[in-house]
C-alpha positions as CSV (number, residue, x, y, z in Angstrom):
1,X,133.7,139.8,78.4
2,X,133.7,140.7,74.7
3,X,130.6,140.0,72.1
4,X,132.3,136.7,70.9
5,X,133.2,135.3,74.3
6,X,129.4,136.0,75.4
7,X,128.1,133.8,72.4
8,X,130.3,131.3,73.0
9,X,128.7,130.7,76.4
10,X,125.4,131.2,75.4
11,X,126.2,127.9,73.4
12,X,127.3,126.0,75.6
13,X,124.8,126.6,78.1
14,X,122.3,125.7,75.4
15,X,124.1,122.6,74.5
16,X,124.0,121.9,78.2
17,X,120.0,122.3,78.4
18,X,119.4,120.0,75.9
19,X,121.6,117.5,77.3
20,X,119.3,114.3,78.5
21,X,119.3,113.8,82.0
22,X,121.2,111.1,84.1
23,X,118.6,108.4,85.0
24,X,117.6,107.1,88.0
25,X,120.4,104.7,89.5
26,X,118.7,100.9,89.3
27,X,118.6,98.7,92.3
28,X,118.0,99.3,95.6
29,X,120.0,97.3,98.6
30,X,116.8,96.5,100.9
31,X,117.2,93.7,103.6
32,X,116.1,90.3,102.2
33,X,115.5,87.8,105.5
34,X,113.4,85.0,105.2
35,X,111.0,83.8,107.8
36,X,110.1,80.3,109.3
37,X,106.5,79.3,108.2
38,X,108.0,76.9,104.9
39,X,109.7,74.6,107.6
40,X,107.5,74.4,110.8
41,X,107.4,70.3,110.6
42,X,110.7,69.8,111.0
43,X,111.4,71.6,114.6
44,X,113.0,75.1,115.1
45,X,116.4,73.9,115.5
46,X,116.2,72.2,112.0
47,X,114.3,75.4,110.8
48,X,117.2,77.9,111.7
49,X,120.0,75.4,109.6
50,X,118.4,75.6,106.7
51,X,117.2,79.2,106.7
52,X,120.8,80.0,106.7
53,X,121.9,77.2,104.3
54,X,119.2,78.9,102.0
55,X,121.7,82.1,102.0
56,X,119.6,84.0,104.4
57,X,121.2,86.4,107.3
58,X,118.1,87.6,108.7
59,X,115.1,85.6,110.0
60,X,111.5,86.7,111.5
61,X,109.5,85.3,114.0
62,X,106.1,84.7,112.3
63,X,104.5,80.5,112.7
64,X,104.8,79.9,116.5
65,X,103.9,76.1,117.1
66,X,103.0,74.4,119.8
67,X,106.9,73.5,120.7
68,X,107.8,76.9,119.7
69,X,105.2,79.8,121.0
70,X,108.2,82.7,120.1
71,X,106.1,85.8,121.5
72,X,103.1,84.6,122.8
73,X,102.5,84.4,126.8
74,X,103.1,81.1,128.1
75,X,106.0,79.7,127.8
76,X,108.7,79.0,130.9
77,X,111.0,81.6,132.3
78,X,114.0,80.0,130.0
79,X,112.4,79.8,126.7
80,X,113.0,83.6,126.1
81,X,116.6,83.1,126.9
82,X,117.4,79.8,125.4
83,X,115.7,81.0,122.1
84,X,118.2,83.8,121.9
85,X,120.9,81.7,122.4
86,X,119.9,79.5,119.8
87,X,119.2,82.0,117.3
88,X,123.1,83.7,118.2
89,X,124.4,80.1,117.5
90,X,123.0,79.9,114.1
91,X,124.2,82.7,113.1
92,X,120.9,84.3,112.3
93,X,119.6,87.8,113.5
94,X,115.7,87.5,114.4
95,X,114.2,91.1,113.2
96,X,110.7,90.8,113.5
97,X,107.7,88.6,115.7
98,X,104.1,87.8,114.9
99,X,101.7,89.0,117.6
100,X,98.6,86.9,118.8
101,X,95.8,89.4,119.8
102,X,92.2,88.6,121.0
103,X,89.5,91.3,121.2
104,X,86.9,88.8,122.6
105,X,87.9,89.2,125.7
106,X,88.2,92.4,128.2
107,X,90.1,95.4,126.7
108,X,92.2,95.5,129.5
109,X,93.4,91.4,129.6
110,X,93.9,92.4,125.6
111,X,96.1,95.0,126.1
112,X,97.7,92.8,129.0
113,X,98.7,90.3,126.8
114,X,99.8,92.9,124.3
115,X,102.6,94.5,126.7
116,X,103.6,90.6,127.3
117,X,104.5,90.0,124.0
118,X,105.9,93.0,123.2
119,X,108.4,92.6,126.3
120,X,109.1,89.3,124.8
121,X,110.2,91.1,122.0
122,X,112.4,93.4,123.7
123,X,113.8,90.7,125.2
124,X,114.9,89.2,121.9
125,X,115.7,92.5,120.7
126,X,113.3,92.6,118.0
127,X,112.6,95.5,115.5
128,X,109.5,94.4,114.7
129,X,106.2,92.8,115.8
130,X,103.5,91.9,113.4
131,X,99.7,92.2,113.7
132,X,97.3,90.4,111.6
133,X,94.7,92.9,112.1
134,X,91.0,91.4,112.7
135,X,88.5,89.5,110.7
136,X,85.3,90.6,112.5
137,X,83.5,93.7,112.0
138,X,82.1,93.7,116.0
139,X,85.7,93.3,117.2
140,X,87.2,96.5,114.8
141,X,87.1,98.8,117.5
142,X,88.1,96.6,120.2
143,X,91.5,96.3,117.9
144,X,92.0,99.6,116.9
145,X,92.0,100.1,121.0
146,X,94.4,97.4,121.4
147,X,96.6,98.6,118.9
148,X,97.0,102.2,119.8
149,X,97.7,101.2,123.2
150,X,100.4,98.6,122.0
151,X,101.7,101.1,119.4
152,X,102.8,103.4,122.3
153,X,103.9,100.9,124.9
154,X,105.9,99.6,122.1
155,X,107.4,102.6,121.0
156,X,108.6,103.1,124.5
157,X,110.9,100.0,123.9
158,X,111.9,101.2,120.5
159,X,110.0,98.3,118.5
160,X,108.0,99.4,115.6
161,X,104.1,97.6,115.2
162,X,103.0,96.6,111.8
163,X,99.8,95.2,110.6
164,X,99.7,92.7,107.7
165,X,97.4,92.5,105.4
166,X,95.2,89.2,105.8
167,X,91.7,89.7,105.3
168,X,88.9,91.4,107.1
169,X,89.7,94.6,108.8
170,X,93.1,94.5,106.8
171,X,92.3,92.8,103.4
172,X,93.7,96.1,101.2
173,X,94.0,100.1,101.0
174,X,90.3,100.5,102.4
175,X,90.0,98.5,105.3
176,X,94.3,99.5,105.7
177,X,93.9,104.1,105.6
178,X,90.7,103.2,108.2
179,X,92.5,100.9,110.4
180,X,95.6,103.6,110.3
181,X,93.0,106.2,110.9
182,X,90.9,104.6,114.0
183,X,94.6,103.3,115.7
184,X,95.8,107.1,115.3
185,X,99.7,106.4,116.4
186,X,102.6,106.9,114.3
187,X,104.1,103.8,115.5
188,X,101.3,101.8,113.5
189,X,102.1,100.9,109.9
190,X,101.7,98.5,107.7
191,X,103.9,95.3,106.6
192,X,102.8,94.9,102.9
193,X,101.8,91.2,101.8
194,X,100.9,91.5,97.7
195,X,100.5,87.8,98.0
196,X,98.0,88.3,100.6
197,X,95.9,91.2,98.7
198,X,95.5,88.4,96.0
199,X,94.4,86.0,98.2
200,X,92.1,87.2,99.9
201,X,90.4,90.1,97.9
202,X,91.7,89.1,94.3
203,X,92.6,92.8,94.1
204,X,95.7,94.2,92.3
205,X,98.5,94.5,94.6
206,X,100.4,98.0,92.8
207,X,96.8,100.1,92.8
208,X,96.2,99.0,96.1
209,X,99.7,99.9,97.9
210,X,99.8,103.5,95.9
211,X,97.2,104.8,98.4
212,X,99.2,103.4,101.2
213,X,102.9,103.2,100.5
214,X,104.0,106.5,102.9
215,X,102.6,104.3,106.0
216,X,104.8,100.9,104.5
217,X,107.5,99.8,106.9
218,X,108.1,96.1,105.6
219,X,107.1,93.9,103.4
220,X,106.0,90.0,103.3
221,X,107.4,88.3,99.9
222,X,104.9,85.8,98.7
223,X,103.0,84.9,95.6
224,X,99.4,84.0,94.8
225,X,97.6,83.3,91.4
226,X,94.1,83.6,92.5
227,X,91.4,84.4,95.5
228,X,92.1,81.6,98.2
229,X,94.6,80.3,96.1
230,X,97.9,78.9,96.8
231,X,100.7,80.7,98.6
232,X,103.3,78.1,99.1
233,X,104.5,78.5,95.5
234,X,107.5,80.0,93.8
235,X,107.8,83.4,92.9
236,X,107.2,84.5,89.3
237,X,104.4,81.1,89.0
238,X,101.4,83.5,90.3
239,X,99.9,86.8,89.7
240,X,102.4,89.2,91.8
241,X,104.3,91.9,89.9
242,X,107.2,91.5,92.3
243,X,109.2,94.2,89.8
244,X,106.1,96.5,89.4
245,X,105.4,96.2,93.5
246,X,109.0,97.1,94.4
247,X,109.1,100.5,92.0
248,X,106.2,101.7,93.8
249,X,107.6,101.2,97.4
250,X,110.9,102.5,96.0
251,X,109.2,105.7,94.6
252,X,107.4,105.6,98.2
253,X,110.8,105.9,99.6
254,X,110.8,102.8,101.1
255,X,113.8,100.6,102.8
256,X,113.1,97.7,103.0
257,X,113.3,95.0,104.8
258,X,111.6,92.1,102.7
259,X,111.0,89.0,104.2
260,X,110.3,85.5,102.1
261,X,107.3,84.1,103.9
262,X,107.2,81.2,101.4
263,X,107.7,78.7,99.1
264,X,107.4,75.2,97.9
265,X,107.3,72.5,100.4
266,X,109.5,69.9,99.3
267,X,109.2,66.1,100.4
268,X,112.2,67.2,102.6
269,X,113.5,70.1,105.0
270,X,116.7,70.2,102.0
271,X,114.0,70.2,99.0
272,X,112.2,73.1,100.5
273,X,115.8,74.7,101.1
274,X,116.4,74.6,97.5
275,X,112.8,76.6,96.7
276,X,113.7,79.7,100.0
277,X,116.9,79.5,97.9
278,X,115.2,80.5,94.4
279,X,112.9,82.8,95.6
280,X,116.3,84.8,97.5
281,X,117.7,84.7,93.9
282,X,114.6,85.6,91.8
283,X,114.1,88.9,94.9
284,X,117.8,89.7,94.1
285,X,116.9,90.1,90.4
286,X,114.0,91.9,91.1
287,X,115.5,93.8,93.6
288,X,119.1,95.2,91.1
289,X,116.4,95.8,88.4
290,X,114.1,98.6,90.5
């Protein structure tokens, strides 16, 4: 290479160097499902027809009633299998189920129910099941007991255990790192609820997932504007920074999935359709801006 060839590289590797990077690709394409809570008093059936005419492809398990216990021990030997069935024929796929634990009781009719529920799950080929953690401080280690047992019987079945945030032993990053620490199993994480940090602790929802976005395997889409204030609203009326909250799980390297847990209740099962609707649209917006 002569003297002038050798410049003429220099430059261009200096041009190159003070080239601006590429940015970041925006969006991210995270499961959005919604879950049943917005239209328990109009019966399952009705429940799964208008989750799918919302434009949903994914629902989760989470507000048993009385007709419809989903997970929890109880119900008769055909429930488990007519439930699938129905939920096959509404073209829905169920990914996650709420968990009912009590830790007033012996540790080892706990843990009993516990495997129960989680065979339930199994049996509706589940993903997921969802704890609510605990609200009384005599009962934390009774939980965290529960919960590492559950973790690993679970993980046997290839179901993943979350814990939502909802006051007490899980109202935000405190209360979350110690209950992650005490339970001590990989298969325990954490199904994020902004909405819920709001409501119960007033707390801001981005400072209070940085410390525990690594441990975050789903999150619950809702929106509150104030301490015990109202959940069943639209998104973008309260104080959740749905666009700030998703850039700090996607820097977390989150993958979703996101579930709608709510919105408003309309006079009607349709009217309420029409609000699950807005809040898929107003996450898809979010979601192609992250």
């Amino acid at each position: 290479m002569n003297r002038r060839e050798f410049m003429q590289g220099v430059a261009l590797t200096s041009a190159a160097l003070t080239l601006p990077l590429p940015a970041a690709a925006k969006g991210v394409k995270w499961e959005v499902g919604c879950f049943n809570r917005p239209w328990t008093k109009w019966g399952y059936d009705v429940t799964l027809r208008e989750i799918k005419a919302a434009g949903y492809q994914v629902t989760g398990l989470l507000s048993a009633t009385r007709e419809e216990p989903f997970l929890r021990p109880g119900p008769t030997a055909d429930y488990l299998p007519n439930l699938k069935k129905r939920l096959a024929a509404s073209g829905l796929r169920a990914n996650m189920g709420a968990l009912r634990s009590r830790h007033n009781i012996p540790l080892e009719d706990s843990i009993k129910e516990m495997r129960q529920q989680v065979d339930a799950a199994h049996e509706l080929s589940l993903q997921f099941i969802l704890s609510f953690g605990v609200d009384k401080v005599e009962e934390y280690d009774h939980y965290y007991k529960v919960m590492r047992e559950t973790a690993a019987y679970a993980a046997e079945r290839g179901i993943r255990l979350a814990m939502k945030p909802h006051g007490g032993g899980s109202s935000a990053s405190t209360e979350i790192l110690a209950a992650i620490k005490a339970v001590g199993h990989k298969n325990f994480s954490i199904w994020y609820d902004a909405g819920n940090i709001i409501h119960y602790t007033g707390k801001d929802p981005i400072e209070e997932l940085k410390p525990i976005v690594r441990h975050v395997s789903g999150f619950c889409a809702k929106d509150c504007a104030e301490v015990k204030g109202d959940v069943m609203i639209q998104f973008g009326a309260g104080k959740v920074d749905f666009a700030g909250v998703f850039k700090t799980l996607k820097a977390g390297g989150f993958k979703g999935p996101v579930m709608v847990e709510c919105c408003k209740i309309g006079a009607t099962a349709e009217e309420t359709t029409a609000g699950a609707r807005a809040n898929r649209e107003f996450l898809a917006k979010m979601l192609a801006q992250v």
